[in-house]
N, C-alpha and C positions, 0 to 999 in steps of 0.2 A: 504494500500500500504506500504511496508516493505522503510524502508530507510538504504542507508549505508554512511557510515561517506566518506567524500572524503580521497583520497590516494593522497600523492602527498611527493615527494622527489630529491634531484636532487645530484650529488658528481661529483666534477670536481679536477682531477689528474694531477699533472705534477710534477717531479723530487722530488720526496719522501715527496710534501706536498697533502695534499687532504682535501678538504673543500665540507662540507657536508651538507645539507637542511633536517630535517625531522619531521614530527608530531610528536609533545611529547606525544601521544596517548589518550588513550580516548577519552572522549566528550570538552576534556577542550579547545580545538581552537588557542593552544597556538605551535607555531614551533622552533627548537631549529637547532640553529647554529653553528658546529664543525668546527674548526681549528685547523686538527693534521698535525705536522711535525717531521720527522723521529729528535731524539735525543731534542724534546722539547717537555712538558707538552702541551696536549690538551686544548684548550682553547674553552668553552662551553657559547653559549649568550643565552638567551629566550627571543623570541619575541611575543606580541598579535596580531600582524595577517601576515599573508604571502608576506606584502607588503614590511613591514618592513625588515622579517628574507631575502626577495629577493634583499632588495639595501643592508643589511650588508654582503650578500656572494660579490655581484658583488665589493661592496665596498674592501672587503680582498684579494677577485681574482685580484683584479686591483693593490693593494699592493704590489704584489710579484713582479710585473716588474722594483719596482722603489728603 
């Protein structure tokens, strides 16, 4: 039985910032986390598992209100 690696990504946009969720690819299990905003340096985290890289977006997305 053939296997495929899971897909999984997520990018949420509002007023020129976008924060980003994606497999760092291959086998390695590891997801990395983008924080770009128009006129500032991208800021890149890596997480070991998808639990993590999901409370640090929600955690940044929540950031911007405050």
């Amino acid at each position: 039985m053939a296997k495929r690696a899971f897909t999984f990504g997520v990018r949420l946009r509002d007023k020129g910032r976008t924060v980003r969720v994606r497999d760092q690819g291959g086998a390695s299990g590891r997801y990395v986390v983008e924080d770009e905003q128009k006129g500032r340096k991208t800021h890149r985290r890596v997480h070991t598992s998808l639990q993590s890289a999901l409370a640090d977006t929600a955690s940044t997305w929540r950031g911007r209100l405050h």
